[in-house]
N, CA, C and O atoms as a GROMACS GRO file, in nm:
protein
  464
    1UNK      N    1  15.899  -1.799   4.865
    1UNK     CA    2  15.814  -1.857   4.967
    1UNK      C    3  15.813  -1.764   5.088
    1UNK      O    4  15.922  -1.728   5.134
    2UNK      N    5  15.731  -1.734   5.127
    2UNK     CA    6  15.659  -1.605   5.275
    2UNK      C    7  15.679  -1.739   5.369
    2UNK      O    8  15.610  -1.838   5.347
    3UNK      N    9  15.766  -1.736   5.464
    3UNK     CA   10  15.733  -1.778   5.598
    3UNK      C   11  15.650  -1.691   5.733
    3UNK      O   12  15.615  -1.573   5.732
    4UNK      N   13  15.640  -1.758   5.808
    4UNK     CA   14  15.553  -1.676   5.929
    4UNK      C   15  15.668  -1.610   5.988
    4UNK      O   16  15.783  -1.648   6.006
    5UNK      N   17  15.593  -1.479   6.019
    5UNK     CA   18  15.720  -1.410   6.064
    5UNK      C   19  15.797  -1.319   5.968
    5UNK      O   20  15.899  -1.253   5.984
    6UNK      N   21  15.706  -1.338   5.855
    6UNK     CA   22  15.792  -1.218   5.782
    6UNK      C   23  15.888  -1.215   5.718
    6UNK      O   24  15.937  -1.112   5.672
    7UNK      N   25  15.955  -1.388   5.697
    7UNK     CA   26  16.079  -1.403   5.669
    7UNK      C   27  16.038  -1.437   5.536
    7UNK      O   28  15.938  -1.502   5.508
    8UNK      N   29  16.141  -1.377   5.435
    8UNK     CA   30  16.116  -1.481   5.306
    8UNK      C   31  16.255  -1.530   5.250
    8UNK      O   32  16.370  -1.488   5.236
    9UNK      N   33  16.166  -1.663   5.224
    9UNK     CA   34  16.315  -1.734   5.097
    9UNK      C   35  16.284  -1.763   4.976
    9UNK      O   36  16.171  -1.755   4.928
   10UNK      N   37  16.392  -1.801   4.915
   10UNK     CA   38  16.404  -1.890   4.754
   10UNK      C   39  16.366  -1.998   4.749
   10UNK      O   40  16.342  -2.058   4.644
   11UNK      N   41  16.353  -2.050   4.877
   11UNK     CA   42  16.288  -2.199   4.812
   11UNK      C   43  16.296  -2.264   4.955
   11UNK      O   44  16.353  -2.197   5.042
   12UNK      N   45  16.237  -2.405   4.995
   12UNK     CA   46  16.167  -2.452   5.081
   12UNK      C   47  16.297  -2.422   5.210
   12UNK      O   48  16.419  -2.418   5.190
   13UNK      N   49  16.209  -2.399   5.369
   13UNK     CA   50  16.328  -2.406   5.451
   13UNK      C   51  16.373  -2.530   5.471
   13UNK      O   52  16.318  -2.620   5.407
   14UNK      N   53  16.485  -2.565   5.565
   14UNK     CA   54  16.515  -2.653   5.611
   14UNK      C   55  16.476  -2.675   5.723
   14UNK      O   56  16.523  -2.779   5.770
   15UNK      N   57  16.415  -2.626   5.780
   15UNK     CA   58  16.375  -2.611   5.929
   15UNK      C   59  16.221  -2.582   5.934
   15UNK      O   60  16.160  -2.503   5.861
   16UNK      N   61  16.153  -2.681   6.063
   16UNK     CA   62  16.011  -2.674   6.055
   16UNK      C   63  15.968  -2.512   6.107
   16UNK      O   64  15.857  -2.461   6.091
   17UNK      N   65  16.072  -2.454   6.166
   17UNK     CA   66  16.009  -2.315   6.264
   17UNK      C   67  16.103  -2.262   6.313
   17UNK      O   68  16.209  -2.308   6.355
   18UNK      N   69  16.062  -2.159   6.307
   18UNK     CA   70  16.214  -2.067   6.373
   18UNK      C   71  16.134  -2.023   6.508
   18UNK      O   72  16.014  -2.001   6.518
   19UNK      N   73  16.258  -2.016   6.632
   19UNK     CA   74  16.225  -2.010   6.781
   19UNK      C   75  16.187  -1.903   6.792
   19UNK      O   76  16.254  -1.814   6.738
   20UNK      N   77  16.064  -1.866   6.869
   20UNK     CA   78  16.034  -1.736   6.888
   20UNK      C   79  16.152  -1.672   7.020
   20UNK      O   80  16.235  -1.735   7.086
   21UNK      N   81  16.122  -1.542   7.022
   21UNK     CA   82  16.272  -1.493   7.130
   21UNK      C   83  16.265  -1.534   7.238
   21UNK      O   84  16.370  -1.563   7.297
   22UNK      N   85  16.121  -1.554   7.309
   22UNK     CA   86  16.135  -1.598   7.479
   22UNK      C   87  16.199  -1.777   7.436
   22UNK      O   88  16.300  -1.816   7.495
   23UNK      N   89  16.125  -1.876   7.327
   23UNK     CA   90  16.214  -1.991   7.339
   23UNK      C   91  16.333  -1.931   7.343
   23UNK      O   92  16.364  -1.934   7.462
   24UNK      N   93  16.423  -1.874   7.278
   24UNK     CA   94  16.542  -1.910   7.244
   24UNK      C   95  16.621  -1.861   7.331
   24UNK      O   96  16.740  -1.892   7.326
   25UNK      N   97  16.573  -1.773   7.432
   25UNK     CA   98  16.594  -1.701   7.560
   25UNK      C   99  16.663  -1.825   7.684
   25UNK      O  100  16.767  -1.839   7.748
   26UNK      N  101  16.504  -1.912   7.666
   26UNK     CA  102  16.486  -2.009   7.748
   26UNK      C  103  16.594  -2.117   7.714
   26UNK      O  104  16.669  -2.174   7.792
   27UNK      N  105  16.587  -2.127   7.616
   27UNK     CA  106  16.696  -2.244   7.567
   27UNK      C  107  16.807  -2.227   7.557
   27UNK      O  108  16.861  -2.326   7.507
   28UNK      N  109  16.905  -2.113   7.589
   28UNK     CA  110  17.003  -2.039   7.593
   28UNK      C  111  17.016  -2.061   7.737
   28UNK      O  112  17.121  -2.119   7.766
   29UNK      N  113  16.952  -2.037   7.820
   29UNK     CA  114  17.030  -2.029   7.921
   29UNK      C  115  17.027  -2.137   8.028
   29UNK      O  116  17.078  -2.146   8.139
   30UNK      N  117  16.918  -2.244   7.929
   30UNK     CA  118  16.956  -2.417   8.015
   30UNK      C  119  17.040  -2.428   7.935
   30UNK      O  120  17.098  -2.527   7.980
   31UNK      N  121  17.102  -2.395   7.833
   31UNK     CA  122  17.186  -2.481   7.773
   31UNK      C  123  17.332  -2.401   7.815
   31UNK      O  124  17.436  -2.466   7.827
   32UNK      N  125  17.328  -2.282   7.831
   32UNK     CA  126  17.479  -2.227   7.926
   32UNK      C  127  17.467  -2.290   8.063
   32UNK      O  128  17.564  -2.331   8.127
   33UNK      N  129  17.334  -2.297   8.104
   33UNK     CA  130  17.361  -2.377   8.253
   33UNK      C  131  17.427  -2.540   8.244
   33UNK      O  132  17.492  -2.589   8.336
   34UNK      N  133  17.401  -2.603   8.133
   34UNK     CA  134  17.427  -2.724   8.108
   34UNK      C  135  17.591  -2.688   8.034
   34UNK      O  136  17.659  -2.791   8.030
   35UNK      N  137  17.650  -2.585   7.989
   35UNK     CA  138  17.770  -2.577   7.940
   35UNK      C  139  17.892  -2.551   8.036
   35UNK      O  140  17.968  -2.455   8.033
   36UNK      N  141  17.892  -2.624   8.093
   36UNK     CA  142  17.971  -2.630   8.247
   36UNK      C  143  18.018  -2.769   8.280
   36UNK      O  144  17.926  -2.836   8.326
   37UNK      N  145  18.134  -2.836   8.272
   37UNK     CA  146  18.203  -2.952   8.294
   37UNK      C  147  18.148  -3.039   8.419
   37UNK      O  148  18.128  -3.160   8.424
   38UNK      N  149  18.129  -2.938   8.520
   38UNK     CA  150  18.077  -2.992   8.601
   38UNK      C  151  17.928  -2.972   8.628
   38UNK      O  152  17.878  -3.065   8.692
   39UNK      N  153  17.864  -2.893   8.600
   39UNK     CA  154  17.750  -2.914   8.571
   39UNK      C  155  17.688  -3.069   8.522
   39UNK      O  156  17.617  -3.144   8.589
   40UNK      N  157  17.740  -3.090   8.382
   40UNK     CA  158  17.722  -3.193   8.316
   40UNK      C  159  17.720  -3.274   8.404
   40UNK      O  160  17.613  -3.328   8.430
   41UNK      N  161  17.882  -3.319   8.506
   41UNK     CA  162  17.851  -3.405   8.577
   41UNK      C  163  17.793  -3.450   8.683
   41UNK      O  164  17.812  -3.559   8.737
   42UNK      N  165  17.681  -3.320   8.732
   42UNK     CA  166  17.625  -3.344   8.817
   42UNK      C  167  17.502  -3.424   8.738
   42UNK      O  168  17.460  -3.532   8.782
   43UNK      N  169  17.462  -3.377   8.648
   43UNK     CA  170  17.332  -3.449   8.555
   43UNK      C  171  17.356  -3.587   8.520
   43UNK      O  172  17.257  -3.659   8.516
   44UNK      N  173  17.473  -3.639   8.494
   44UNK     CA  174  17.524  -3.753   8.455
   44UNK      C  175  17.526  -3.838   8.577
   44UNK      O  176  17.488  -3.955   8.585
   45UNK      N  177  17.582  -3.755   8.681
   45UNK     CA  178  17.535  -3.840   8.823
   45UNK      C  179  17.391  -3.885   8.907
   45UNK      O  180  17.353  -3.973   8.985
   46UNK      N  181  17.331  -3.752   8.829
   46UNK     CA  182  17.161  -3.763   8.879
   46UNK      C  183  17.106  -3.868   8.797
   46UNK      O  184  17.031  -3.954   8.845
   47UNK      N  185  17.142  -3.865   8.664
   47UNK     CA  186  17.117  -4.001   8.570
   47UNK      C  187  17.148  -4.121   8.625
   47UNK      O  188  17.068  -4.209   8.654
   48UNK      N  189  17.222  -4.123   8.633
   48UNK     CA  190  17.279  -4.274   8.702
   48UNK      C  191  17.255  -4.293   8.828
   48UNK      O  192  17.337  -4.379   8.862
   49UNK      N  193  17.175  -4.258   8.940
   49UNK     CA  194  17.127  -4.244   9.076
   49UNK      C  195  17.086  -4.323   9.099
   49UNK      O  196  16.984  -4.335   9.030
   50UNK      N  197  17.101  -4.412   9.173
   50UNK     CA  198  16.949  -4.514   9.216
   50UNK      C  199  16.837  -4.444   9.221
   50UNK      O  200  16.849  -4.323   9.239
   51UNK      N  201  16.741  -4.485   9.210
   51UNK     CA  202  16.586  -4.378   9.190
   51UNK      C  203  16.568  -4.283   9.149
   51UNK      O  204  16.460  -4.224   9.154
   52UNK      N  205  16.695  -4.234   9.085
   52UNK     CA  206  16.710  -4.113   8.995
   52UNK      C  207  16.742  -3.965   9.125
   52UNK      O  208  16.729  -3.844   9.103
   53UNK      N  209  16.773  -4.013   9.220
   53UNK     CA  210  16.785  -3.901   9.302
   53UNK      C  211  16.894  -3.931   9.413
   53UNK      O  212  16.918  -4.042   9.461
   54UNK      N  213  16.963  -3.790   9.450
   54UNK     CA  214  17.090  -3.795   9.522
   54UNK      C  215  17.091  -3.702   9.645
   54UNK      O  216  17.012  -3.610   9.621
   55UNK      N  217  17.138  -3.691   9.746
   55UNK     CA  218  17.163  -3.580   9.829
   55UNK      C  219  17.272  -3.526   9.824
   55UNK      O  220  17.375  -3.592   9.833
   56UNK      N  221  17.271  -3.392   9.807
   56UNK     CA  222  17.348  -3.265   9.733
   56UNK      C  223  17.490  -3.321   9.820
   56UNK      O  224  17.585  -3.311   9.742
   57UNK      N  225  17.534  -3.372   9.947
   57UNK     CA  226  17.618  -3.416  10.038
   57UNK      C  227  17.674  -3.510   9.953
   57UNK      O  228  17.796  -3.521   9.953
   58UNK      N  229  17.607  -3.581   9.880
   58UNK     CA  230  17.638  -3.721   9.832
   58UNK      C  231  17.766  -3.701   9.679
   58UNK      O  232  17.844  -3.784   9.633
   59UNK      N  233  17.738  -3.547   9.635
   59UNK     CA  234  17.784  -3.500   9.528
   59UNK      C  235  17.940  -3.423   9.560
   59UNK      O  236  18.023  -3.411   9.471
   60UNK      N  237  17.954  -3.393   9.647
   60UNK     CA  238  18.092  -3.323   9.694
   60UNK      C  239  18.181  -3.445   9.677
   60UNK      O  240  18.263  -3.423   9.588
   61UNK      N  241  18.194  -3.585   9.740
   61UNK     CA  242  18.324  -3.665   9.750
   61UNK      C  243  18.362  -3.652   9.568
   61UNK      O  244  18.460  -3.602   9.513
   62UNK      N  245  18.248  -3.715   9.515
   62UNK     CA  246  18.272  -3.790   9.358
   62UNK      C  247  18.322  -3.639   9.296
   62UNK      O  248  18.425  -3.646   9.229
   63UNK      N  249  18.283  -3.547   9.307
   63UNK     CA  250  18.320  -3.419   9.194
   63UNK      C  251  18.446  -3.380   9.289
   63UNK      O  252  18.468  -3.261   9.268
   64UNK      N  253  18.510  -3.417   9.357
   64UNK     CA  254  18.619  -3.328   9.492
   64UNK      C  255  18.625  -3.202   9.455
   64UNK      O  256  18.714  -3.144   9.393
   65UNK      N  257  18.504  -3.152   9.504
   65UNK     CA  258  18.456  -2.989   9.567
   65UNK      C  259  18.416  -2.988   9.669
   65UNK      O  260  18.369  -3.090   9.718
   66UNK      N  261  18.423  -2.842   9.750
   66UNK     CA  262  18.347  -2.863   9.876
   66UNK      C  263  18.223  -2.803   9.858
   66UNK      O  264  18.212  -2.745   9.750
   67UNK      N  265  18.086  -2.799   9.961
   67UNK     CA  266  17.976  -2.802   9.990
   67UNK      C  267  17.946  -2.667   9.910
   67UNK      O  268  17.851  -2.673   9.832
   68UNK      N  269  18.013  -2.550   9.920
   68UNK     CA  270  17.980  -2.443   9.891
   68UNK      C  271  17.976  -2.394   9.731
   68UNK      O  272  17.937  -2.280   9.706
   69UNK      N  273  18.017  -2.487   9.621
   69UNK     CA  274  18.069  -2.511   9.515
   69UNK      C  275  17.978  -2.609   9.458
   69UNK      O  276  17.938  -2.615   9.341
   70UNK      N  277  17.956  -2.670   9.536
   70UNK     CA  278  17.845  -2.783   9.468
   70UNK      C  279  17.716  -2.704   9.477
   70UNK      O  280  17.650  -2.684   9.375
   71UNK      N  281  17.673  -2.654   9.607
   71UNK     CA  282  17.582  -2.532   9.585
   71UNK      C  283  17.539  -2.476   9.531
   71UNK      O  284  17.417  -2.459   9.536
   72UNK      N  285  17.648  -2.391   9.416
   72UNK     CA  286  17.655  -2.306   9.345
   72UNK      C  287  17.616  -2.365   9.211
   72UNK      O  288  17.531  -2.314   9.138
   73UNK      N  289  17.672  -2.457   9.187
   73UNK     CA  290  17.600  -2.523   9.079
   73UNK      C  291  17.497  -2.617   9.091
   73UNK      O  292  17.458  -2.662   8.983
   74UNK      N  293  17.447  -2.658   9.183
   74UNK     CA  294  17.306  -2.712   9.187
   74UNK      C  295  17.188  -2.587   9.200
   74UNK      O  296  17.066  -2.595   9.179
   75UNK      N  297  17.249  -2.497   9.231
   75UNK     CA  298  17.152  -2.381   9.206
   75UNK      C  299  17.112  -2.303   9.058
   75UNK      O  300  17.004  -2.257   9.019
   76UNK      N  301  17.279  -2.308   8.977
   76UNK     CA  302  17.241  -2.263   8.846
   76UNK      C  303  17.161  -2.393   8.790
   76UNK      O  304  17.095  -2.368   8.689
   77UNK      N  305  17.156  -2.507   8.829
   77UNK     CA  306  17.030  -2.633   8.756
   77UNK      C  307  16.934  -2.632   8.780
   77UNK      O  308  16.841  -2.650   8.701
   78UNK      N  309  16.924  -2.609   8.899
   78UNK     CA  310  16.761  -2.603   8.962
   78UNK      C  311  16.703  -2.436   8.892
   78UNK      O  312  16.584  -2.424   8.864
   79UNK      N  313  16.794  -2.323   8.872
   79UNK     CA  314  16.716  -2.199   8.817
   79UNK      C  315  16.662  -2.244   8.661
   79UNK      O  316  16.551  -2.230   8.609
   80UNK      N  317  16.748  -2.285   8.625
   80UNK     CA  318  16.709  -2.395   8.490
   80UNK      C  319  16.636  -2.424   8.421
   80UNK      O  320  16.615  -2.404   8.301
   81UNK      N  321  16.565  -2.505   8.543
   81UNK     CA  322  16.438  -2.618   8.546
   81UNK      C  323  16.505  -2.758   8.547
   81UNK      O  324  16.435  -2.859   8.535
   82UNK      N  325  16.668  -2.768   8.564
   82UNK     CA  326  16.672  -2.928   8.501
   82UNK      C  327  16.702  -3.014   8.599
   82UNK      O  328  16.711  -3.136   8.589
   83UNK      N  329  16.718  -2.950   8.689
   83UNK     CA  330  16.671  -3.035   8.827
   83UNK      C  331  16.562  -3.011   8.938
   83UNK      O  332  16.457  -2.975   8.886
   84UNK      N  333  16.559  -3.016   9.018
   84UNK     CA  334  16.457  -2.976   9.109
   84UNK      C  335  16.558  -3.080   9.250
   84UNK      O  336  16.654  -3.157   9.244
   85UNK      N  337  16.453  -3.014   9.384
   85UNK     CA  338  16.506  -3.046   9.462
   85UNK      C  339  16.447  -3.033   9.589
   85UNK      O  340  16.424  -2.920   9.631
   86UNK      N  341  16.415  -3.150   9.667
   86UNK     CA  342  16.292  -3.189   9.772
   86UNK      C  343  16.375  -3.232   9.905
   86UNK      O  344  16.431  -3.340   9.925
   87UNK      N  345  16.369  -3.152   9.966
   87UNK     CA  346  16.418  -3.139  10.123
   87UNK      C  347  16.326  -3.230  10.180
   87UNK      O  348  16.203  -3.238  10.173
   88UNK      N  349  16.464  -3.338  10.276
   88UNK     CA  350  16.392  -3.422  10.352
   88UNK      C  351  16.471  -3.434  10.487
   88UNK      O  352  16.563  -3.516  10.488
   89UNK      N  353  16.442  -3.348  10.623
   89UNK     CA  354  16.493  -3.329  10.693
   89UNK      C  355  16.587  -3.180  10.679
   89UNK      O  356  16.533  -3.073  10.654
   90UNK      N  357  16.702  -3.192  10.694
   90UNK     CA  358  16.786  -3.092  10.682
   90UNK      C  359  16.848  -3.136  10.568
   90UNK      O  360  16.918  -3.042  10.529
   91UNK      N  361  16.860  -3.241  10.484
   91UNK     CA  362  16.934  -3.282  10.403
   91UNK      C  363  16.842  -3.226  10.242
   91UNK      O  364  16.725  -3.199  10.271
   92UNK      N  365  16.871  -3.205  10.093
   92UNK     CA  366  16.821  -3.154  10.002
   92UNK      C  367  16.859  -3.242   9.905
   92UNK      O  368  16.974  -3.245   9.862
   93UNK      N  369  16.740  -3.340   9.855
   93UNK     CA  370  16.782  -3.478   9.761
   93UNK      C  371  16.750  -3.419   9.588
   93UNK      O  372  16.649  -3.357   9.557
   94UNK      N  373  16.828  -3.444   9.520
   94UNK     CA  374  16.850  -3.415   9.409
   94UNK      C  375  16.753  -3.481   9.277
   94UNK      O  376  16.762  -3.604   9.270
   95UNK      N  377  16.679  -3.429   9.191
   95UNK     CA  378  16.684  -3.539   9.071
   95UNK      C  379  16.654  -3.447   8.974
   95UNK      O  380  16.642  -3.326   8.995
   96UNK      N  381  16.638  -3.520   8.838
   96UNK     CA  382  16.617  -3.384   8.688
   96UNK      C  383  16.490  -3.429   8.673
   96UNK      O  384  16.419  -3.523   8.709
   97UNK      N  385  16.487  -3.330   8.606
   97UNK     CA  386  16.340  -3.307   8.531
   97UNK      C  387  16.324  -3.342   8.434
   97UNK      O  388  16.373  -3.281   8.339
   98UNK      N  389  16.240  -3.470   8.416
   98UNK     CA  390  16.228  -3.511   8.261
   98UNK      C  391  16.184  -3.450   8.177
   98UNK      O  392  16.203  -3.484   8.060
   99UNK      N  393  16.112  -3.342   8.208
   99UNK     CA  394  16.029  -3.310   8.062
   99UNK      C  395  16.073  -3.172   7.988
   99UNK      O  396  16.036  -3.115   7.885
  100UNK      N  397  16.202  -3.136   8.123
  100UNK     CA  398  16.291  -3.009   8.090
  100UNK      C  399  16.385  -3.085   8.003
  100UNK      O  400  16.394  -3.056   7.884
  101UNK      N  401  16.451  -3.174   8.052
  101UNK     CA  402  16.571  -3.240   7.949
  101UNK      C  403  16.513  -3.238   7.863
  101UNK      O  404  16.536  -3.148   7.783
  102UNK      N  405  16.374  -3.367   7.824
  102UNK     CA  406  16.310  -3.390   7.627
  102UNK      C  407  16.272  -3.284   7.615
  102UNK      O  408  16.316  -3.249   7.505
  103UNK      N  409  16.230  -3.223   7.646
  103UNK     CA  410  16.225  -3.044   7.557
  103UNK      C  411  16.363  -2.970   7.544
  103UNK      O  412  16.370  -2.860   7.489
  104UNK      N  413  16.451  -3.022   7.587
  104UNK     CA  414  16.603  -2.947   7.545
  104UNK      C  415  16.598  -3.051   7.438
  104UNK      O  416  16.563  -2.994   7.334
  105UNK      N  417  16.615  -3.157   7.420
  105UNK     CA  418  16.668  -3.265   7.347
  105UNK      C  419  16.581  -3.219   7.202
  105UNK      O  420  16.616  -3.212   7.085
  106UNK      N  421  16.474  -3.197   7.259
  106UNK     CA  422  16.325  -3.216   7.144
  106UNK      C  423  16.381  -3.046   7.049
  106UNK      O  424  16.359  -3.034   6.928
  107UNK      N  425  16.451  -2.936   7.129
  107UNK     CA  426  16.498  -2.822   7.039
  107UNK      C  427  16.618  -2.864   6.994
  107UNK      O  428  16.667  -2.785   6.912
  108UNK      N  429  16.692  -2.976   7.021
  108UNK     CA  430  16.811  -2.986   6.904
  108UNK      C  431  16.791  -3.135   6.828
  108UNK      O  432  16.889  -3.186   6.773
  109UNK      N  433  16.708  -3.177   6.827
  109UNK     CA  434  16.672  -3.319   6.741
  109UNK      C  435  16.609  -3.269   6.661
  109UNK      O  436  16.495  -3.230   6.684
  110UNK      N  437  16.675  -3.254   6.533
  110UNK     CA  438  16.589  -3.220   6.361
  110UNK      C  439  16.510  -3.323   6.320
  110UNK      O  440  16.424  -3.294   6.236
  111UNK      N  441  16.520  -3.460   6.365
  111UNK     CA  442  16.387  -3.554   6.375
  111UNK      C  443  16.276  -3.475   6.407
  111UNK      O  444  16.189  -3.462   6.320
  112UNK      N  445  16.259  -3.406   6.539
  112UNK     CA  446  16.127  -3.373   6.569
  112UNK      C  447  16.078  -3.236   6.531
  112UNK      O  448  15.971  -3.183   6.562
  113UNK      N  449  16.202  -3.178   6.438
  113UNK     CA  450  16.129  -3.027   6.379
  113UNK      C  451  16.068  -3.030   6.203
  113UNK      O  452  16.151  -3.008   6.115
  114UNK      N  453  15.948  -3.053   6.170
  114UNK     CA  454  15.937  -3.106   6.036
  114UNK      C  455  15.850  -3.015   6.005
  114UNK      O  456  15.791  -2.953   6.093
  115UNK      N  457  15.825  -2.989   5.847
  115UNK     CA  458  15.732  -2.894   5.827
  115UNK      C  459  15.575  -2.942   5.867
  115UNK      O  460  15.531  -3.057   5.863
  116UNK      N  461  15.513  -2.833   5.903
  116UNK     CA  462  15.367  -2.847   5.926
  116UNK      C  463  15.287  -2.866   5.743
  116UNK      O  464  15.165  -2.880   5.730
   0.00000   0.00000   0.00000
């Protein structure tokens, strides 16, 4: 069997598509940004937010880091895409991006990769 791309096998794949290099680029490096303990728990905290959104201030007590540390990793999320982040005053309120998460979720759920 000739797949696209040049690849061939013995018999049917298991997989609807293989990632072209910029996906797998892309998905590599939300998913090292997301491979971070605390990372995670900043997402887990943005999840659970009232209105789905936090001020970056609000994230230092619960993780006990200081300001400059929380920084640092709300910046590797937001380069991401999996958060974003809307200044209101001097203060910078937090929330994720839904459609960055289901498109992470949607490249590791074999539910949604099926042959064409």
């Amino acid at each position: 069997m000739r797949y696209p791309g040049s690849v061939d096998f013995c018999c049917t794949p298991l997989y609807g598509r293989i990632l072209e290099e910029d996906e797998a680029a892309d998905l590599a490096a939300a998913l090292s940004a997301l491979a971070d303990p605390v990372r995670l728990r900043i997402v887990s905290m943005l999840a659970a937010a009232p209105e789905g959104t936090a001020c970056g201030c609000d994230l230092e007590g619960p993780l006990g880091l200081s300001q400059p540390t929380v920084s640092h990793h709300l910046k590797i999320l937001r380069q991401s895409g999996i958060i974003r982040g809307r200044k209101e005053g001097r203060w910078v309120h937090y929330s994720l991006v839904p459609d960055r998460l289901q498109d992470l979720r949607s490249a590791l759920d074999p539910e949604v990769v099926v042959m064409a």
